[in-house]
C-alpha positions as CSV (number, residue, x, y, z in Angstrom):
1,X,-1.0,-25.2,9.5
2,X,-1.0,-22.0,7.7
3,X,1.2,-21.8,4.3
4,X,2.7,-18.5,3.9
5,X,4.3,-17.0,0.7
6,X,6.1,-13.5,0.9
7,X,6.1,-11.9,-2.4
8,X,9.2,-8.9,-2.3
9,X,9.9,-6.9,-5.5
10,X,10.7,-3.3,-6.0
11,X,8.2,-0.6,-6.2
12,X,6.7,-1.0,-9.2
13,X,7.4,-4.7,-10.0
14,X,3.5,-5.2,-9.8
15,X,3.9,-7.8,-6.8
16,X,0.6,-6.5,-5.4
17,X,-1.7,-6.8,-8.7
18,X,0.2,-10.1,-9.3
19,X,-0.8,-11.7,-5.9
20,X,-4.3,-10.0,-5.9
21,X,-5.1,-11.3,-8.7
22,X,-4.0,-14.9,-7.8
23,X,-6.2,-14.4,-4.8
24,X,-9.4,-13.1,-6.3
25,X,-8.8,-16.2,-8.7
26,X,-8.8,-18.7,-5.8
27,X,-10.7,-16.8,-3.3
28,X,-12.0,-20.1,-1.7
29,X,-8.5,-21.3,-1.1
30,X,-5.6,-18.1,-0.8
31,X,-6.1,-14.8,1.2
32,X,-3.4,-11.6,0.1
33,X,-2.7,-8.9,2.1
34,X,-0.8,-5.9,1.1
35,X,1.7,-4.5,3.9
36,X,1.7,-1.5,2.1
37,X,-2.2,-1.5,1.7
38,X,-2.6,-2.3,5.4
39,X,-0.9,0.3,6.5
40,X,-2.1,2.9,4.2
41,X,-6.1,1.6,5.5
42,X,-4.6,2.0,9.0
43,X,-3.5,5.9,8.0
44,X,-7.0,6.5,6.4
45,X,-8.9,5.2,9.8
46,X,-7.3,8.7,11.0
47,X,-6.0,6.3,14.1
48,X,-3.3,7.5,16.5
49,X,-1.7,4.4,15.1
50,X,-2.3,5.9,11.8
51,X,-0.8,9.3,12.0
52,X,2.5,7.4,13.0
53,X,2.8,5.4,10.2
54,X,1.9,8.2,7.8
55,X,5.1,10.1,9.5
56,X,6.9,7.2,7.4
57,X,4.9,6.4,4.5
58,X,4.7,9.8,3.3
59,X,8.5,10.2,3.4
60,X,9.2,7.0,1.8
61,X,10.7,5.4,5.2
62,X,10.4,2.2,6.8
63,X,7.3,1.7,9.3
64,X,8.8,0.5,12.3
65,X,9.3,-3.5,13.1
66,X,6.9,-3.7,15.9
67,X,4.0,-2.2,13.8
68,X,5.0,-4.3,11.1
69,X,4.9,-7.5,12.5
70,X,1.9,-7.0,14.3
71,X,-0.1,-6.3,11.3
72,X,1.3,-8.8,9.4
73,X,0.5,-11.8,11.9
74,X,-3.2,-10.6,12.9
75,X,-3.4,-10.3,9.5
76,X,-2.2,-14.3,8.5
77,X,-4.1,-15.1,12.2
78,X,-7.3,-13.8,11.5
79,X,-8.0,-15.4,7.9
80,X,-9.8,-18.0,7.1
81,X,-7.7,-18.9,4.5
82,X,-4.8,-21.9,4.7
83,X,-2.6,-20.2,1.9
84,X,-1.5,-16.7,2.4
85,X,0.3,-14.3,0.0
86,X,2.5,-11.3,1.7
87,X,4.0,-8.9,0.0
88,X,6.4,-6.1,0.6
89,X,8.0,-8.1,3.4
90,X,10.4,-8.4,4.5
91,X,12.1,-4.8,3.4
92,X,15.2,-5.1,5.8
93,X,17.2,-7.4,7.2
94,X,16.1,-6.9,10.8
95,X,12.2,-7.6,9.6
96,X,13.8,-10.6,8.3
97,X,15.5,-11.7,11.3
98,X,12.7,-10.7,13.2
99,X,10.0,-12.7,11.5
100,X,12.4,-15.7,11.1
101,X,12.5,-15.7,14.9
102,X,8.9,-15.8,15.5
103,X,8.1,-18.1,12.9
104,X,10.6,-20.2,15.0
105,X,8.8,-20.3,18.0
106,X,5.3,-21.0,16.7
107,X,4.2,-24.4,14.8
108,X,0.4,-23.0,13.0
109,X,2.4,-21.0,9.7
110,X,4.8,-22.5,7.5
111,X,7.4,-20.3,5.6
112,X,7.1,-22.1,1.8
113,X,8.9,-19.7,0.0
114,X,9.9,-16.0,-0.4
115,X,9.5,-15.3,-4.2
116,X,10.9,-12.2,-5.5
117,X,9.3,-10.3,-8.5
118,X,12.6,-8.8,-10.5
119,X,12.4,-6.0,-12.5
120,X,15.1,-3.3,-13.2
121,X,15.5,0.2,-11.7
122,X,14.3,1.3,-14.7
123,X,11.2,-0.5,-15.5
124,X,10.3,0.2,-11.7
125,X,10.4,3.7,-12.2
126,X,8.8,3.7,-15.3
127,X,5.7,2.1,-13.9
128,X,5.5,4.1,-10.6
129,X,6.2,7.5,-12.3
130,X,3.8,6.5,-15.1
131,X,1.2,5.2,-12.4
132,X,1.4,9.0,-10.6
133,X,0.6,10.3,-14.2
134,X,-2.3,8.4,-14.7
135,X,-3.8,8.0,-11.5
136,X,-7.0,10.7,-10.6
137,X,-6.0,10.2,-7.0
138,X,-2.2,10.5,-6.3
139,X,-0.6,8.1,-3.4
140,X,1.3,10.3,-1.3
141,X,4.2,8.0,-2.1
142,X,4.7,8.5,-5.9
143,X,6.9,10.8,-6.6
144,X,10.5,10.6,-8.3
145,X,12.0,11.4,-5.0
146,X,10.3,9.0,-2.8
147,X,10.9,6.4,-5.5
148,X,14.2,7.4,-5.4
149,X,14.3,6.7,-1.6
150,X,12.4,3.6,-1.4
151,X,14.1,1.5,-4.3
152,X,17.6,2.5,-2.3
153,X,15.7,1.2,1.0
154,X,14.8,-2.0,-1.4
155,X,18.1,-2.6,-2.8
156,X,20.4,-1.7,0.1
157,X,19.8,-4.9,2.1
158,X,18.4,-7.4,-0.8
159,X,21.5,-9.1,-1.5
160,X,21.6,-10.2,2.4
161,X,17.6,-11.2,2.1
162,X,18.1,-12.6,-1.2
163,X,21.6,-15.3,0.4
164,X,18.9,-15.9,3.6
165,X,16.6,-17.0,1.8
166,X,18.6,-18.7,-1.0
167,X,20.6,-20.9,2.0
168,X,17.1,-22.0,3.2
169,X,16.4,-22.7,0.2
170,X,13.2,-20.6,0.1
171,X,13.9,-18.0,-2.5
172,X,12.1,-18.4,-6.0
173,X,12.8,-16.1,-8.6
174,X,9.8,-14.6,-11.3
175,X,10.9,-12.2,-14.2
176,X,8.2,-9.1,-13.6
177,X,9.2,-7.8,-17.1
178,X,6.5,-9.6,-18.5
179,X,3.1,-9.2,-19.3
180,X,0.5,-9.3,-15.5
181,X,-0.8,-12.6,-17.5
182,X,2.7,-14.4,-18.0
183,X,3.9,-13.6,-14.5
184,X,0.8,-14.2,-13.1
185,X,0.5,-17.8,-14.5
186,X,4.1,-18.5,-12.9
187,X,3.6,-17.6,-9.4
188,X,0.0,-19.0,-9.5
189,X,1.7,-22.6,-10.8
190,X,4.0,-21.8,-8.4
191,X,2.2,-21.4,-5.0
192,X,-0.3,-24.2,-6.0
193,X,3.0,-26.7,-6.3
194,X,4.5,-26.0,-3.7
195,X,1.0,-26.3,-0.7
C-alpha cells in the first residue's frame, strides 16, 4: 500500500523545495510531485490539455477538480515509490471532499497525514515577490496581483481543511519561518515516523 503525505502551505511557504529536497535525499524510498509543477509541464507540452490549464494558471485560479485529480493519482499510480509527497493539494474544500471520497473507495494509498507549512501573509509575499525579482525566467504566476489572488484562494477555505483534517486526526503542523534546513529536518523526521 502506498503512503501518501499532502504537503499544503501558502505560496511562498517553500513546501515544494522542502519536499524535493526530502525526496532527492531518499530517492530510493519517497517520490514528490508538485501539482503546481505538473500542471505547469502539462502547459509547456503545448497540449490541448495544456492550453486549458494555462487559462487558470496564468490568472491565478483554480485548475478544475477533474484535471486535478487525475494528475494527481496517475501521478501516486505510476511511481515506483511506496512513500509519496503531494503538495499544493488540496486548495478547496471540494478537492478535499473529492479526494477523501476516492481514497475511500480504493485500499492500494493510505492518507498518513496532511502537513501544512505555516508562514504569514507577509513572509509569503516576501518570498514570491522577492523570487519574481531574482528569477532570469519569470513564472507567469508571480506577480503582486496574482499573489494577491492565490493566497485569498489559499486562506478562504483553510480553516474548513485545516478542522477536516484536524478531526481525522491527520493534520501536522511545521513552522516554514525557518531556515529550508530546520524545516526540512522536521518534516523529513516526520514522514519517516509516521511509514
Amino acid at each position: 500500500m502506498k503512503k501518501l503525505f499532502l504537503i499544503i502551505g501558502a505560496p511562498g511557504s517553500g513546501k515544494t523545495t522542502d519536499a524535493s529536497m526530502i525526496a532527492e535525499k531518499n530517492s530510493d524510498t519517497i517520490a514528490h510531485y508538485s501539482t503546481g509543477d505538473m500542471l505547469r509541464a502539462e502547459v509547456a507540452s503545448g497540449s490541448e490539455l495544456g492550453k486549458t490549464i494555462d487559462g487558470f494558471i496564468s490568472k491565478g485560479d483554480l485548475v478544475p477538480l477533474n484535471i486535478i485529480i487525475d494528475t494527481i493519482f496517475s501521478a501516486i499510480n505510476g511511481s515506483d515509490k511506496n512513500t509519496i509527497l503531494i503538495d499544493g493539494y488540496p486548495r478547496s474544500v471540494g478537492q478535499m471532499r473529492e479526494l477523501d471520497s476516492l481514497l475511500e473507495k480504493q485500499d492500494k494509498i493510505d492518507l498518513v497525514s496532511v502537513i501544512e507549512v505555516r508562514v504569514s501573509e507577509e513572509v509569503a509575499k516576501e518570498r514570491i515577490l522577492g523570487r519574481a525579482a531574482e528569477a532570469e525566467v519569470k513564472r507567469s504566476d508571480d506577480s503582486i496581483e496574482v499573489f494577491t489572488s492565490r493566497m485569498k484562494i489559499y486562506t478562504e477555505p483553510l480553516p474548513e481543511i485545516q478542522r477536516f483534517y484536524t478531526d481525522k486526526k491527520l493534520l501536522k503542523v511545521i513552522s516554514g519561518e525557518r531556515t529550508i534546513e530546520e524545516v526540512v529536518a522536521e518534516m523529513e523526521a516526520f514522514v519517516k515516523k509516521s511509514v
